[in-house]
C-alpha positions in Angstrom: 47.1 -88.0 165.8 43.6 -87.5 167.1 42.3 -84.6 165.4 41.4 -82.8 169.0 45.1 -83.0 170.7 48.5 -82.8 169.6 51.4 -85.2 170.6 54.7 -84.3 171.8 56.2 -84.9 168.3 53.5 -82.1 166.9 53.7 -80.1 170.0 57.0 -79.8 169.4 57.5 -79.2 165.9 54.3 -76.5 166.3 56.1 -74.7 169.3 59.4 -74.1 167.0 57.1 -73.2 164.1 55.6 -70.6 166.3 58.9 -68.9 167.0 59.1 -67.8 163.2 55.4 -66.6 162.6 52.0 -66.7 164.7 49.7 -70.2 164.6 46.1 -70.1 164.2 44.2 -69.6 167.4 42.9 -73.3 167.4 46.4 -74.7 167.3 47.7 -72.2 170.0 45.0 -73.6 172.2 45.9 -77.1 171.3 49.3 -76.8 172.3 48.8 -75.0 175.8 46.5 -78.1 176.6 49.6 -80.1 175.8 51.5 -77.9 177.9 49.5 -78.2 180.7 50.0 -82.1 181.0 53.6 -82.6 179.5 56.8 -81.6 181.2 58.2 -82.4 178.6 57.4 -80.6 176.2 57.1 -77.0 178.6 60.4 -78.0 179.3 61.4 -77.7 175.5 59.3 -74.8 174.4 61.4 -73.1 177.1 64.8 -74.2 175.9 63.7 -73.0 172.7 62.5 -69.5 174.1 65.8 -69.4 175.9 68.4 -69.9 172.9 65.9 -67.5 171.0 66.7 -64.8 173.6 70.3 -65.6 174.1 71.2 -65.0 170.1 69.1 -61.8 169.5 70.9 -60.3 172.6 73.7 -58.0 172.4 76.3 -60.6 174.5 75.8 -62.8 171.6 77.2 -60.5 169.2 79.7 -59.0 170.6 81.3 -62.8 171.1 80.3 -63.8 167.7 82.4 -60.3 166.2 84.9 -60.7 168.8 88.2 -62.3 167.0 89.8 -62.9 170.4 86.7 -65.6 171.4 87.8 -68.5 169.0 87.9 -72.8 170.0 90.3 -74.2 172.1 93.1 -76.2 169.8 91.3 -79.5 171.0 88.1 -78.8 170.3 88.8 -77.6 166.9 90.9 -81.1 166.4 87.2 -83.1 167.1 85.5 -81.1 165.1 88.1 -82.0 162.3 88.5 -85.2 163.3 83.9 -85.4 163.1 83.7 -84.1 159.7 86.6 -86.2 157.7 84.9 -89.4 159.5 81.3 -87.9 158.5 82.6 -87.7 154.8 84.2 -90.6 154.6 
């Protein structure tokens, strides 16, 4: 990593970083220069942004506390089926 510009794989660990507490100035600067240039990576920062805002909101938690919203049968069957062949 040159020590004036962040890749994507520092970009993007810095961007998720940044959602739990604020970066130093120098490395907030260094990342919207990345920004600029990489769809990429503008494209996950907002993802991230996104899903951040969609579980603080109030929707969210009503569905999570809601014991009516629960899997489909079949998708609780791959989920099963993903964690006996993931300990095995």
């Amino acid at each position: 990593m040159s020590h004036w510009m962040f890749n994507c794989k520092e970009v993007s660990r810095r961007v998720s970083e940044s959602m739990d507490h604020r970066l130093p100035l120098y490395q907030r600067m260094l990342i919207r220069m990345h920004l600029l240039m990489c769809k990429y990576c503008t494209r996950f920062r907002r993802q991230l942004l996104l899903m951040r805002e969609y579980s603080r909101s109030p929707q969210m938690a009503e569905d999570f506390l809601d014991p009516t919203v629960v899997l489909p049968p079949d998708a609780r069957e791959r989920i099963r089926q993903a964690l006996k062949s993931s300990s095995s």
